[in-house]
N, C-alpha and C positions, 0 to 999 in steps of 0.2 A: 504494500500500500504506500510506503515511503516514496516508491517514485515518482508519484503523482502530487509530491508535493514539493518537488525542487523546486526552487525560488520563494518557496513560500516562509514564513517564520512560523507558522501553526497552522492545522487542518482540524475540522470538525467532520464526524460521518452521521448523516443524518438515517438511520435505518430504520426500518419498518419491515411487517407481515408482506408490504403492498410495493416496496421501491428502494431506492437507497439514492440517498445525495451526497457531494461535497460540496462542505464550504472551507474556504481556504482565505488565512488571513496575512497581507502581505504590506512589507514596513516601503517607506517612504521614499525609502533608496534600498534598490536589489543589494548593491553593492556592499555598503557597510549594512553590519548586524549592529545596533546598540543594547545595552545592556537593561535601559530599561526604555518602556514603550509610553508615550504619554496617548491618551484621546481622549479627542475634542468634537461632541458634535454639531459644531457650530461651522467649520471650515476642517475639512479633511485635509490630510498631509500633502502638498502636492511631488508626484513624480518629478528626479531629476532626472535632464534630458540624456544624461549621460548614462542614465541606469539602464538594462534590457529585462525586460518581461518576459517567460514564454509562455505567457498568455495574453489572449485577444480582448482589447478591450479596456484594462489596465490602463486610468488619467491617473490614479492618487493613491493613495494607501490607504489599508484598510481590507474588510471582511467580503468578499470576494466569490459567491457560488458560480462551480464549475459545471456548465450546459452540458459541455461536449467533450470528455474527455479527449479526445481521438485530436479535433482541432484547438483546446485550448482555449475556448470561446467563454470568457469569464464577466459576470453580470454582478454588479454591485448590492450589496446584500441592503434592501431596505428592511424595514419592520411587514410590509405589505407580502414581499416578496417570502420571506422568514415563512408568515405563517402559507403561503400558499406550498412549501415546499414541507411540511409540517403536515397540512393535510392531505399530499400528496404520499409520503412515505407511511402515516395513519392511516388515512381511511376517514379519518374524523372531520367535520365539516364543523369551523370556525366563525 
């Protein structure tokens, strides 16, 4: 399961009877790892231009669910998005 989360600083598996997700949470810069993580959700971290992602999609730092494993296609994790992934992996309608 680890591979699928290079570049990332932490992975969540969302599993269920019915599906399974990732969410994947990733720091401000690929590059440097810091030792401790502040957030803010007022303004998220933004991407420096010199950092790579290998995933699609990636402006800023932050919690990150992964579509497509195959291509990489990563969607920023709202509260909206949380729970539809939630009662996708459930069964349970919110």
């Amino acid at each position: 399961m680890g591979a699928w989360a290079i570049g990332a600083s932490g992975r969540i598996d969302l599993i269920g009877d019915f599906a399974q997700q990732i969410l994947i949470y990733l720091e401000k810069d690929f590059k440097k790892k810091t030792s401790g993580t502040v957030l803010n959700d007022k303004e998220p971290p933004e991407i420096s231009k010199n950092s790579y992602s290998p995933y699609k999609g990636v402006e800023h730092g932050g919690c990150y669910w992964i579509e497509d494993k195959r291509l990489g296609k990563a969607h920023p994790v709202s509260k909206e998005l949380l729970f539809e992934l939630l009662a996708e992996v459930t069964d349970y309608a919110f």
